[in-house]
VMD Tcl script that draws the C-alpha trace (Angstrom):
set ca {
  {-60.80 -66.32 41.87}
  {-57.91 -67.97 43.42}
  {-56.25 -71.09 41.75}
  {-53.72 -73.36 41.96}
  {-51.47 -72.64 38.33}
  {-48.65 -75.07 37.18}
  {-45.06 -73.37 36.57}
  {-43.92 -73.75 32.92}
  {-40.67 -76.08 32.02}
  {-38.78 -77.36 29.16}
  {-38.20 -81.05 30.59}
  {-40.05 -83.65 32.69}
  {-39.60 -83.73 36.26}
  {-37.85 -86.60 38.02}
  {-40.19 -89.67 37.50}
  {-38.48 -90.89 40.83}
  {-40.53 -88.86 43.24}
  {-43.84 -89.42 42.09}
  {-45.82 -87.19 39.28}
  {-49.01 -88.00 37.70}
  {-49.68 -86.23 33.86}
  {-52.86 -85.40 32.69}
  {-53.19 -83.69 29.06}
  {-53.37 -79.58 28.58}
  {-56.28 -78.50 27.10}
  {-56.37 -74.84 25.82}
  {-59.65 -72.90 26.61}
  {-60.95 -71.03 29.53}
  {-59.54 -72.01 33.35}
  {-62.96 -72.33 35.41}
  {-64.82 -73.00 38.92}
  {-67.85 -75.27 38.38}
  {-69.95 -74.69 41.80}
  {-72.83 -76.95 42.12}
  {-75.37 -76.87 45.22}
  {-78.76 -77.25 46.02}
  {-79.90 -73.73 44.34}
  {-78.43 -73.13 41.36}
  {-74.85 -74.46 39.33}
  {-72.42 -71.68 38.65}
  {-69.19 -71.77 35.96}
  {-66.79 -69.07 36.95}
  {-63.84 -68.10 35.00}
  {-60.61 -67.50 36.55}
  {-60.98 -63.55 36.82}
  {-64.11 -64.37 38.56}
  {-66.38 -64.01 35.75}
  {-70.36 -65.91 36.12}
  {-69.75 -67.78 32.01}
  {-73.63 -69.14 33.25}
  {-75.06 -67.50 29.72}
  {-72.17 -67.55 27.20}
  {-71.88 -71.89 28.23}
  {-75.42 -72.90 29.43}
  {-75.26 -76.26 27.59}
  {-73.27 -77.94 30.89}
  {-75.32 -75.48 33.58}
  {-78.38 -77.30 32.02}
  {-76.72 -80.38 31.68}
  {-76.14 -80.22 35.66}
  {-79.41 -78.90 36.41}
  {-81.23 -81.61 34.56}
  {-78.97 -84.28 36.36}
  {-81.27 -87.25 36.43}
  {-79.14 -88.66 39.64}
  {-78.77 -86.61 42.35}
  {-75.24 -85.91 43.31}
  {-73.85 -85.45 46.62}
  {-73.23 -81.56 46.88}
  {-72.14 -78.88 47.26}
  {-69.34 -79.77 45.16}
  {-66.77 -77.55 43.44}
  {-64.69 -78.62 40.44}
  {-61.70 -77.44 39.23}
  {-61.19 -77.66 35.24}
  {-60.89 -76.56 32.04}
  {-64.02 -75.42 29.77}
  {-62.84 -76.03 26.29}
  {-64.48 -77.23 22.85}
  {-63.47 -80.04 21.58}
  {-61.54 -81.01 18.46}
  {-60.43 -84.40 19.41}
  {-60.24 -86.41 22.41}
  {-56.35 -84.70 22.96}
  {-57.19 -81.39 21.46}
  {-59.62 -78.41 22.16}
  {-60.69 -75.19 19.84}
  {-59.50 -71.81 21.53}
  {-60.57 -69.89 18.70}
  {-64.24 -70.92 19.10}
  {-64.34 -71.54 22.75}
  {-62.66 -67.42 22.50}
  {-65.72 -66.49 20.28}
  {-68.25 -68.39 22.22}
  {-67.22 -65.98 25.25}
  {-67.51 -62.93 22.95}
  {-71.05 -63.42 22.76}
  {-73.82 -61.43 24.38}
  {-76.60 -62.75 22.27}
  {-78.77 -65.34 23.51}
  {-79.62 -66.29 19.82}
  {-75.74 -66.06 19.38}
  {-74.59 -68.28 21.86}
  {-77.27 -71.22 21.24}
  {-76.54 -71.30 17.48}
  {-73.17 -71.99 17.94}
  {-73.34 -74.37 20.93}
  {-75.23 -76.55 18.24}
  {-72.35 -76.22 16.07}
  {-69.40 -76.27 18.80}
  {-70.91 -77.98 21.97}
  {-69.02 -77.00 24.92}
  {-67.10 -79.76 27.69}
  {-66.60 -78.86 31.03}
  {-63.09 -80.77 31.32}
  {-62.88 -81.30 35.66}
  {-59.34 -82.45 36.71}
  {-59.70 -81.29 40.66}
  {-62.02 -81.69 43.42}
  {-62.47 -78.91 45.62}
  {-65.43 -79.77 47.63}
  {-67.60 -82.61 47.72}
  {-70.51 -82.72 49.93}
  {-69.52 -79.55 51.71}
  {-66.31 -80.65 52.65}
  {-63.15 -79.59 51.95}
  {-61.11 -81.29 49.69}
  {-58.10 -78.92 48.97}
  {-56.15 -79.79 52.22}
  {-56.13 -83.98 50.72}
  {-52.93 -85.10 48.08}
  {-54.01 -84.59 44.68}
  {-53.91 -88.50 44.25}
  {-57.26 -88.70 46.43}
  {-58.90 -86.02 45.56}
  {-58.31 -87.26 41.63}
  {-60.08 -90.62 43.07}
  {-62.53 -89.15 44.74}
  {-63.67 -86.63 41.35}
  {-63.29 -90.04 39.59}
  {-65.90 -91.59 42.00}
  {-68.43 -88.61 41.89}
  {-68.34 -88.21 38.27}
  {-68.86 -91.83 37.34}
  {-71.64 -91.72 39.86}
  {-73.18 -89.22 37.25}
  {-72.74 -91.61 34.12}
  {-69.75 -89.18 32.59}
  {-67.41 -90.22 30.72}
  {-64.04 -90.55 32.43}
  {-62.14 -89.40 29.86}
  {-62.65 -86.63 27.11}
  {-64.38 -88.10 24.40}
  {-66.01 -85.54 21.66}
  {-68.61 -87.72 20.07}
  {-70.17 -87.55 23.69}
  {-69.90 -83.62 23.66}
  {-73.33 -82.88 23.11}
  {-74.97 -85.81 25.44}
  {-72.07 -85.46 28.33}
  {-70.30 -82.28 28.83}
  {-69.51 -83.01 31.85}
  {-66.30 -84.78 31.41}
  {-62.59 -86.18 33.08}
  {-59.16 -85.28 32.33}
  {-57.29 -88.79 33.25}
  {-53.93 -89.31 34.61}
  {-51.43 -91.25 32.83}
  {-48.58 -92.96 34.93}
  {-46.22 -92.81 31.84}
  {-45.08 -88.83 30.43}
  {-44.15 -91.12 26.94}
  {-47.08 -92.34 26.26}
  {-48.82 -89.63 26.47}
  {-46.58 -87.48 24.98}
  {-47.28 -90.04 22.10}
  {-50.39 -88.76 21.70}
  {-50.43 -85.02 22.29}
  {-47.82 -85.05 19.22}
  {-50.29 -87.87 17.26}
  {-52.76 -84.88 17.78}
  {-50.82 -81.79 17.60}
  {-52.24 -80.68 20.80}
  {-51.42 -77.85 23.47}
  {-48.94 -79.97 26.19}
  {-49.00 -82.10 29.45}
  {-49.46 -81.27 32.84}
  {-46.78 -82.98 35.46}
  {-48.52 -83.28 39.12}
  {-47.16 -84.57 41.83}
  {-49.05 -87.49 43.58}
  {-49.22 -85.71 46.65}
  {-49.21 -82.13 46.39}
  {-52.07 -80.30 48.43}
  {-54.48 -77.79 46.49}
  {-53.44 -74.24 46.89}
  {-53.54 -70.80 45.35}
  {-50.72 -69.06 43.06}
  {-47.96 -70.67 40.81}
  {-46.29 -73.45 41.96}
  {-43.77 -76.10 41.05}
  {-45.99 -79.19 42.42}
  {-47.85 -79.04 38.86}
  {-45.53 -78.65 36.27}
  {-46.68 -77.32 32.51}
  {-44.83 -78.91 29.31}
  {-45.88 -77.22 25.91}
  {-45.76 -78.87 22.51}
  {-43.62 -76.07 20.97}
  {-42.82 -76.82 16.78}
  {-39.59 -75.52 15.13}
  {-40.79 -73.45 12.03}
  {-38.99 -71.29 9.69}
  {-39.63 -67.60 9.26}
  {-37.99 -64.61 7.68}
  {-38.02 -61.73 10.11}
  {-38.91 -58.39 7.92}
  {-38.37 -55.65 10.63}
  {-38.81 -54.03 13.86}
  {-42.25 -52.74 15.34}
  {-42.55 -49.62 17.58}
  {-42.67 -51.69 20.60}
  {-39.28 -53.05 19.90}
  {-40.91 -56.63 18.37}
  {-39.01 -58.11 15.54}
  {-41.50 -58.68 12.69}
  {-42.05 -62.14 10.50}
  {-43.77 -63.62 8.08}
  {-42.92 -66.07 5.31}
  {-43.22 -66.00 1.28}
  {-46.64 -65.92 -0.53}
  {-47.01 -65.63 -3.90}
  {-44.01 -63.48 -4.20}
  {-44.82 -61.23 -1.63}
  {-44.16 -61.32 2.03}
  {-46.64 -62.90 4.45}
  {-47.10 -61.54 7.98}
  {-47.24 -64.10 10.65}
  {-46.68 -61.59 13.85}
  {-43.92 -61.11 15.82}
  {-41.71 -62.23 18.57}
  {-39.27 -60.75 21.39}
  {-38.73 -63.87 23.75}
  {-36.16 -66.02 23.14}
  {-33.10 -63.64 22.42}
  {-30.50 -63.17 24.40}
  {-28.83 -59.48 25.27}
  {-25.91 -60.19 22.15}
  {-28.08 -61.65 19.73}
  {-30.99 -58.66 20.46}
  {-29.04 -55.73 20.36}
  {-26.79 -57.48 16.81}
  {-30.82 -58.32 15.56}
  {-31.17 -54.51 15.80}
  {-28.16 -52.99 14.25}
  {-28.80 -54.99 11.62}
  {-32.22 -54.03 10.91}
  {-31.34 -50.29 11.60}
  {-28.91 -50.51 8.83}
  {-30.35 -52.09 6.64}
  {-34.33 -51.21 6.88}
  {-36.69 -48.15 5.57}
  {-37.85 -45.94 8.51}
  {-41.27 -45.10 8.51}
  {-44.10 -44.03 11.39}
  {-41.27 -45.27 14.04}
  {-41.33 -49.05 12.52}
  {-38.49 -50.62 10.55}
  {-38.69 -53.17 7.24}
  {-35.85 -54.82 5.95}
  {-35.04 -54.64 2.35}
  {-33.84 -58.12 2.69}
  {-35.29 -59.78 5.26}
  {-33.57 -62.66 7.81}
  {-34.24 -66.52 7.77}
  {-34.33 -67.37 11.16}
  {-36.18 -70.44 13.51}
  {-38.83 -69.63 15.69}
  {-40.67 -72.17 18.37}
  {-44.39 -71.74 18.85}
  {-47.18 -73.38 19.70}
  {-49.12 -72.83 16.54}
  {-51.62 -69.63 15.41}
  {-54.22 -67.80 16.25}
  {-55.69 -65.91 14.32}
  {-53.37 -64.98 11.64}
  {-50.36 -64.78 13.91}
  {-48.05 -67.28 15.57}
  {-48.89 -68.18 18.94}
  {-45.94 -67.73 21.60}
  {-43.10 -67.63 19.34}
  {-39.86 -67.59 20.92}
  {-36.54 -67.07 18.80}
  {-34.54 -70.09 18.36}
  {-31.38 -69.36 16.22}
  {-30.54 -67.54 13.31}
  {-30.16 -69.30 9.60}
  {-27.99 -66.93 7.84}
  {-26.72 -69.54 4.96}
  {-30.21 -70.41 3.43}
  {-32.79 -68.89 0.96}
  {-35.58 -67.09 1.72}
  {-37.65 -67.95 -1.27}
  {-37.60 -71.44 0.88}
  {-39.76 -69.95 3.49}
  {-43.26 -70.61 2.25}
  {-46.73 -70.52 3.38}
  {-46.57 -74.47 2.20}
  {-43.43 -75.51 4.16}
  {-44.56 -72.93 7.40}
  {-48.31 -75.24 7.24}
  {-46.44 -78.38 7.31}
  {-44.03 -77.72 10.18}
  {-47.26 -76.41 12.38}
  {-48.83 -79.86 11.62}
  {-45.77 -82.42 12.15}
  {-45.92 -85.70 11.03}
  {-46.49 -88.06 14.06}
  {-43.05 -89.13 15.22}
  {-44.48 -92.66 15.16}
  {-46.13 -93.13 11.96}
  {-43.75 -94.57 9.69}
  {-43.76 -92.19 6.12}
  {-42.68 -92.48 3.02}
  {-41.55 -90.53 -0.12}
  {-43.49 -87.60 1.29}
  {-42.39 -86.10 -2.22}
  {-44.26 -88.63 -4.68}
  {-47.06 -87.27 -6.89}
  {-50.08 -88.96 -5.85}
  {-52.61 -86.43 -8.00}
  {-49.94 -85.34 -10.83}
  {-52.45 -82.44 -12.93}
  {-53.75 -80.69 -9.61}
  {-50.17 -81.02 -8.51}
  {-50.80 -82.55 -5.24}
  {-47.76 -84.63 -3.44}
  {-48.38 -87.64 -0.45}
  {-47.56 -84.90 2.22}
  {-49.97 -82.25 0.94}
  {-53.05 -85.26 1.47}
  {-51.70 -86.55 4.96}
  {-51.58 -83.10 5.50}
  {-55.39 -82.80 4.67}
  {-55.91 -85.89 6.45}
  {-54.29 -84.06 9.29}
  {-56.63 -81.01 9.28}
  {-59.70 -82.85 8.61}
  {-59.16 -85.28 11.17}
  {-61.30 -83.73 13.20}
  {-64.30 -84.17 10.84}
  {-63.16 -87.39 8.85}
  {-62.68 -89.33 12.16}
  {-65.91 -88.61 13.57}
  {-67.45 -90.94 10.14}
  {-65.19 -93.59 9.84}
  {-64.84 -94.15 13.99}
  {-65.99 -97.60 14.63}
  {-67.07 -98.37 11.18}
  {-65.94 -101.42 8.91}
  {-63.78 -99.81 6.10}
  {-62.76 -100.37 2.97}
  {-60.03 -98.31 0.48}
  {-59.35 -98.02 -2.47}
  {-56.05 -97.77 -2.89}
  {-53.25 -95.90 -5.25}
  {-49.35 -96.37 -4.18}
  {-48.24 -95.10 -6.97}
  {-50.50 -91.97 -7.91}
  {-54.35 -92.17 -9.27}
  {-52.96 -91.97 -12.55}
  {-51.26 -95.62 -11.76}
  {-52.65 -99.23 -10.63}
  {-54.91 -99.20 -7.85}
  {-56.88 -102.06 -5.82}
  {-60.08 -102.56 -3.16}
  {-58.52 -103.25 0.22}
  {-61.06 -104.78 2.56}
  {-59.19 -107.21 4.80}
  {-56.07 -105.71 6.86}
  {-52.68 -107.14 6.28}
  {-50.81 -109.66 8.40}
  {-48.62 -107.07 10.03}
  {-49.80 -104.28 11.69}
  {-48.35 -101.13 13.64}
  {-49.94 -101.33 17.14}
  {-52.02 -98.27 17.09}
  {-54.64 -100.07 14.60}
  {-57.76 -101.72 15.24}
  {-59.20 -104.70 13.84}
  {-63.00 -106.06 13.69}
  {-64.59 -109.29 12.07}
  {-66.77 -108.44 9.28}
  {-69.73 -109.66 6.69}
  {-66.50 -112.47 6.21}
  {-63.62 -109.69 6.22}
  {-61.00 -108.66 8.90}
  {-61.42 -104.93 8.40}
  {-59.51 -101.89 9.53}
  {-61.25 -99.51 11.70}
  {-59.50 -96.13 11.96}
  {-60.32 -95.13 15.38}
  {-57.47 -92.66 15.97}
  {-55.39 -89.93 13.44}
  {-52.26 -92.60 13.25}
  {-54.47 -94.91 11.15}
  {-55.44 -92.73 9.53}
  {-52.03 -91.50 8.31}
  {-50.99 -94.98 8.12}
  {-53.19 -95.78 5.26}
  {-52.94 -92.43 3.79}
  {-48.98 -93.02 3.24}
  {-50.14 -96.48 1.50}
  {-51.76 -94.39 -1.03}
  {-55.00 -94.78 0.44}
  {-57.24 -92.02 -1.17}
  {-60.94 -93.39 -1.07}
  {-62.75 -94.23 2.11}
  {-65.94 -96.45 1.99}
  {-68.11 -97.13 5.11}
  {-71.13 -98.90 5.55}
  {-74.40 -96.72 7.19}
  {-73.63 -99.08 10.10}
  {-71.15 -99.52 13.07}
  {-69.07 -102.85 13.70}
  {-71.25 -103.82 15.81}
  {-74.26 -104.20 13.25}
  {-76.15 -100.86 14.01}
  {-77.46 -98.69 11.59}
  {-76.79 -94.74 12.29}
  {-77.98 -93.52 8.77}
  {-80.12 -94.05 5.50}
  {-79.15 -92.88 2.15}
  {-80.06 -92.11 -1.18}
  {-77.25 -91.88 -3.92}
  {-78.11 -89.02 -6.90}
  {-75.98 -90.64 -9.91}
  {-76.77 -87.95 -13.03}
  {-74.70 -90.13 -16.29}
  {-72.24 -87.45 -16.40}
  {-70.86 -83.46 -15.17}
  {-72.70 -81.88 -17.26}
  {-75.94 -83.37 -16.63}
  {-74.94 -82.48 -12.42}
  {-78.27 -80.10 -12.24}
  {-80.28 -83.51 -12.44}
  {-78.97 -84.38 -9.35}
  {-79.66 -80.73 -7.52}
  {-83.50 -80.88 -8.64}
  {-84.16 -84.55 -7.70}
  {-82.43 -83.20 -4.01}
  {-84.38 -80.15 -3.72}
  {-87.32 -82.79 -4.11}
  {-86.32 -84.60 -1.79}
  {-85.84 -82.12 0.41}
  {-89.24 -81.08 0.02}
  {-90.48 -84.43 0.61}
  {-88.64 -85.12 4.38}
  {-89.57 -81.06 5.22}
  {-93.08 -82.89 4.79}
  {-92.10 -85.92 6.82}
  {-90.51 -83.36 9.69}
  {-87.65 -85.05 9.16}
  {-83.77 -83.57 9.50}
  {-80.98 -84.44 6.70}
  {-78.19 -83.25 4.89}
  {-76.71 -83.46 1.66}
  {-73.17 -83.92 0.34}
  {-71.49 -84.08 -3.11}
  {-69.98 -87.45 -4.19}
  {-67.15 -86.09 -5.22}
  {-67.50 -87.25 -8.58}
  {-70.84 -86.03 -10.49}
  {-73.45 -86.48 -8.30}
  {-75.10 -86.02 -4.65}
  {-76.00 -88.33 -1.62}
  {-78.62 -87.48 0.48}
  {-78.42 -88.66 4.54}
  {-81.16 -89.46 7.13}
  {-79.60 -89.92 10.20}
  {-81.09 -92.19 12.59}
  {-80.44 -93.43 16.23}
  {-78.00 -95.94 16.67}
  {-80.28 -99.09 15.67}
  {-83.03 -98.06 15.58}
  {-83.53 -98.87 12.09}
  {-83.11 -102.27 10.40}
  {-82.08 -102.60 6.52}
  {-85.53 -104.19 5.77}
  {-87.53 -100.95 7.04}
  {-84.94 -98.34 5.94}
  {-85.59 -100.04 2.51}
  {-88.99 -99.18 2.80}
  {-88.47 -95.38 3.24}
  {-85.76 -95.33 0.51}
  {-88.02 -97.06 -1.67}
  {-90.83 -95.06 -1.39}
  {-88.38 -92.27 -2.05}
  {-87.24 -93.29 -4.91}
  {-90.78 -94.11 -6.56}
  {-91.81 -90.59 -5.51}
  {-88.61 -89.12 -7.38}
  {-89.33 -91.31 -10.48}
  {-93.28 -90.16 -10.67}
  {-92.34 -86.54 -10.38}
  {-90.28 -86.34 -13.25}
  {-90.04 -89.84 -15.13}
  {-88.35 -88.08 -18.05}
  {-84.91 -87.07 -15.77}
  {-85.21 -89.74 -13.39}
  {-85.06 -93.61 -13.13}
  {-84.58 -96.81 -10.84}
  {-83.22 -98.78 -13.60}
  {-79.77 -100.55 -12.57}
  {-78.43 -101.40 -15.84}
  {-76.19 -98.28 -17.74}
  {-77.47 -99.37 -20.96}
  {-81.34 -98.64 -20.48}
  {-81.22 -95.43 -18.39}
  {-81.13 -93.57 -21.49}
  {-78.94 -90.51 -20.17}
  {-81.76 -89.98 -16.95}
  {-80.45 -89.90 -13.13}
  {-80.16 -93.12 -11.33}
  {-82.04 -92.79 -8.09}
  {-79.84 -95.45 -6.09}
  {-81.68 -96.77 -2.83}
  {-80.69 -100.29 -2.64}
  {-76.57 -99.00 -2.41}
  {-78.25 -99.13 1.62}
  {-77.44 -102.45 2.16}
  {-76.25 -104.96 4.17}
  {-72.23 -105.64 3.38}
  {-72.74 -102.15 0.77}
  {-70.53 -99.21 1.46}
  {-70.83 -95.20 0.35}
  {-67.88 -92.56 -0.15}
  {-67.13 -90.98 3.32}
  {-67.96 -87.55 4.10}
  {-64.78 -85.55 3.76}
  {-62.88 -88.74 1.87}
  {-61.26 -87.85 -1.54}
  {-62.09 -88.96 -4.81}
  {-59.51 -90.46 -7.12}
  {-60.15 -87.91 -9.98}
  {-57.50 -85.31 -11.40}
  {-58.44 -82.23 -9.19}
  {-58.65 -84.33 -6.11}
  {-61.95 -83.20 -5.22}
  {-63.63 -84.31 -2.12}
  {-67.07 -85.89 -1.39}
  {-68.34 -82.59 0.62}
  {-71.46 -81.94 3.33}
  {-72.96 -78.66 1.78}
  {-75.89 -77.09 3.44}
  {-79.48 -76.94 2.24}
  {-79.28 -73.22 1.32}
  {-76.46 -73.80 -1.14}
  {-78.40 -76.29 -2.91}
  {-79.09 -74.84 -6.25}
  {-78.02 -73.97 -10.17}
  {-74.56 -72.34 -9.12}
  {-73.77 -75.55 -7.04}
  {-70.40 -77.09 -8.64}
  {-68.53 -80.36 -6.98}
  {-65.82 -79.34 -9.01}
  {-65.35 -76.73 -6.08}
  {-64.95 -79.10 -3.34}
  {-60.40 -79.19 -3.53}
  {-58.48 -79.54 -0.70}
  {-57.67 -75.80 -0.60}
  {-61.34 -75.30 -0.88}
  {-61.58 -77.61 2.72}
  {-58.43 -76.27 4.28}
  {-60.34 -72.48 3.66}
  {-61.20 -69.93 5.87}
  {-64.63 -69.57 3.34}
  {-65.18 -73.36 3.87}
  {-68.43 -72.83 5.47}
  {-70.02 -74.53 8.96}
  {-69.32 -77.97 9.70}
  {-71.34 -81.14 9.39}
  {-72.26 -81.64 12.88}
  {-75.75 -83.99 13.58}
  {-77.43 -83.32 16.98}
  {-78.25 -86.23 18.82}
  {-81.88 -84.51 19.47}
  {-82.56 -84.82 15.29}
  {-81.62 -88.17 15.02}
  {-84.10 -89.41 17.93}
  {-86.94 -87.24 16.18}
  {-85.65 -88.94 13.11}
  {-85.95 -92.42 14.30}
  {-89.29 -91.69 15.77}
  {-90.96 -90.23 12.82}
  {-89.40 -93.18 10.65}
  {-90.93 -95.81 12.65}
  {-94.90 -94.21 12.67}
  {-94.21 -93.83 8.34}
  {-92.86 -97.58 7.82}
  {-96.15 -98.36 9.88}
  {-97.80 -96.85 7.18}
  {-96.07 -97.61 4.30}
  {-96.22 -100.99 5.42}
  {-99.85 -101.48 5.62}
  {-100.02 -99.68 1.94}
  {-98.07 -102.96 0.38}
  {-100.36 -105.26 1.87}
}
mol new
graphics top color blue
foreach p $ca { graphics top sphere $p radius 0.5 }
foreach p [lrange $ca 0 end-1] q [lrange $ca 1 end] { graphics top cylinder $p $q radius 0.2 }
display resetview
């Protein structure tokens, strides 16, 4: 398949002559064909992707408004971690799979987006001969004719995956963001190139390259220079690079490593190996992605070059985002310093952001470290930085952290707790809850059989939830629920019930009773926590307790005697063994909010 490829470069083209910018998404190049017959996604070596993405060929199929086609698109199909940022990796795997079983599994777990920034044909006609300024109205026309969402959003991933890829008018703004986001680049295009074939320089690629630090430890067969970085006093491979060098500093590179290196099965490895810079765009896989040499650092340490410091430099602070004393202790015993959490806060973004978007928040806060002074913060202060957003209420002008700078923002205040309501700003209730509060640790199983009960009781119901640790000592149970469908009233009918149920089936563990003192060491079914103005630990948020353990989504299965929430550390999140992520289909929360609404009926009629 022919198409139209932008020419990498290392600076912005003249803003004089007229360029749009649209954000670079990294996934698979692809030809959505839609006509009367059938809808076809092919990949740029003219592969049919129809059965390894058939989330946005049924999405088109089942169209409710009739488009006017034929129509081609040109775009990007890509998984979404953010709106700036897509998943290679997984979109990679997703077209690794032959199994039908295979490929709808994860599409529940990693819906696919169909990202269109070109119109090729519309209604039969031929589009590619029009500047790239109309045709970019004209896809803009077509697709909000369908109801999708002119921009990529990920919370609409599932519902929409048919979905834009804007233009800005300003490279610095949205420069702003790709770096907020850590994501792939921008794309320059100029306002009135024409569509055609091959590479050109009318659409111009910028990458987000980072500076990191690696020690190179030798010389493959194919003339690469090895790296890696320190790890536990041994040497960590991280790939290997070629570009970059130029004829003097290659052929020096070599003599040195020829001099200086063990020969064995035609590869090289230094005795002591080279600090040097590299530019890349990140990893994948266990290996830097496009690295490019950058200079040589002769003068410092290698015992510098760490795992830690390599992690940090592939997540960069946002230029923007104002940090301080990145050094300071904030959980002294486990060791962990301000930049290690914003640099959780970074990684989970992706996860954390999809709770607390939209919702009224409140922190508790710890500038100096959890084992100093901390304080509630409800209301936002008098000044803010521009990127954060504000709401009204129950009385308090709250914070809503609706994009990763906020979120950074308060985590350099020494914001370590999150608390949201089960609503959003606007009043609408996405979620019931029941809190598992055992009196202590050691009593934690309390808390696993009064779940598993639960469990059994919504299985019953045919109703989906999930369960995640507090993060202290106990577990929270979640119903999730269609965006108001559910008032506080009726949602404290189910949680009621609940409760009572729990209590009955095993009085001598178990217990409504609010005050401390006459719980007599049983577990404190909380239902009325699901209130109006009441908040409940985000998922993913930290706890302020020494090992800085997190309040963590676990799945069903796991739910049993060996289940500890003294597991759930930040290197226990930031893991490769971390298990699936949360993700709540839009599907189960409809069946949710139907079923919920025929057993308040009944529950209803049983009080009076």
């Amino acid at each position: 398949m022919n198409v139209m490829l932008p020419t990498r470069v290392e600076n912005w083209p003249d803003r004089k002559n007229g360029w749009l910018y649209e954000t670079k998404y990294d996934g698979f190049r692809c030809r959505l064909e839609w006509n009367e017959d059938e809808v076809r996604l092919i990949s740029r070596n003219g592969l049919l992707l129809n059965d390894r993405f058939p989330e946005i060929t049924a999405y088109c199929k089942n169209c409710r408004i009739k488009p006017p086609i034929p129509v081609v698109l040109d775009g990007e199909l890509s998984i979404l971690l953010s709106n700036y940022t897509s998943d290679f990796s997984q979109c990679q795997k997703r077209g690794r799979m032959r199994s039908k079983t295979s490929v709808t599994e994860h599409a529940a777990l990693f819906p696919a987006v169909f990202l269109a920034f070109d119109l090729l044909i519309l209604k039969g006609r031929d589009m590619t001969g029009l500047p790239f300024i109309k045709r970019k109205a004209s896809l803009q026309t077509f697709l909000s004719g369908l109801g999708c969402p002119l921009e990529p959003e990920k919370e609409r991933s599932e519902t929409s995956p048919l979905q834009m890829i804007p233009v800005w008018k300003s490279p610095d703004k949205l420069w702003n963001q790709v770096q907020s986001y850590n994501g792939e680049g921008i794309v320059a295009k100029k306002e009135y190139s024409k569509w055609m074939p091959g590479r050109t320089m009318e659409w111009q690629k910028i990458k987000n390259y980072k500076s990191v630090h690696v020690l190179i430890t030798g010389e493959k067969k194919n003339g690469y220079f090895k790296i890696g970085v320190e790890s536990n006093d041994m040497l960590k491979p991280y790939g290997s690079f070629s570009h970059g060098l130029s004829s003097e500093e290659r052929d020096i590179l070599k003599k040195v490593i020829r001099k200086n290196s063990k020969h064995r099965n035609g590869e090289y490895d230094l005795a002591a190996p080279l600090c040097c810079e590299v530019k890349c765009l990140g990893t994948t896989g266990k290996e830097l992605r496009e690295p490019r040499f950058s200079k040589f650092l002769p003068h410092e340490d290698p015992s510098d070059y760490t795992v830690k410091r390599l992690n940090y430099e592939l997540e960069p602070l946002p230029p923007h985002v104002n940090i301080t004393k990145p050094e300071k202790l904030l959980f002294p015993k486990a060791g962990i310093t301000k930049r290690d959490y914003l640099y959780y806060l970074q990684k989970m973004a992706p996860f954390i952001l999809s709770w607390l978007y939209n919702r009224p928040l409140t922190v508790i806060r710890f500038p100096d470290g959890i084992e100093e002074e901390s304080f509630y913060q409800k209301n936002a202060p008098p000044s803010l930085p521009s990127f954060v957003e504000t709401r009204m209420w129950e009385g308090h002008h709250t914070i809503l952290v609706n994009n990763i700078e906020t979120l950074l923002w308060l985590g350099n205040q020494g914001a370590i707790e999150f608390h949201i309501p089960p609503e959003k700003a606007d009043g609408d209730i996405e979620e019931l809850f029941l809190d598992l509060d055992p009196p202590d640790r050691k009593l934690f199983p309390y808390a696993v059989r009064a779940a598993l009960d639960v469990k059994e009781i919504l299985n019953k119901w045919q109703l989906y939830s999930f369960v995640k640790t507090s993060g202290r000592k106990g577990l929270q149970i979640y119903i999730p629920v269609s965006k108001g469908s559910i008032t506080y009233e009726e949602g404290n009918v189910i949680l009621s019930f609940l409760a009572s149920a729990l209590v009955e089936l095993n009085p001598a563990e178990r217990t409504v009773e609010r005050l401390k003192k006459k719980r007599n060491d049983r577990l404190y079914i909380d239902f009325l926590q699901h209130g109006k103005g009441k908040t409940i630990i985000a998922p993913y948020s930290l706890r302020a307790v020494p090992q800085g353990l997190a309040a963590y989504p676990v799945q069903w299965s796991d739910v049993d005697n060996t289940l500890d929430p003294a597991m759930f550390t930040i290197d226990y999140a930031l893991s490769e063994s971390r298990g699936k992520p949360l993700r709540i289909r839009g599907e189960d929360r409809k069946t949710n909010s139907s079923h919920l609404r025929i057993l308040i009926h009944e529950l209803s009629k049983q009080k009076t």
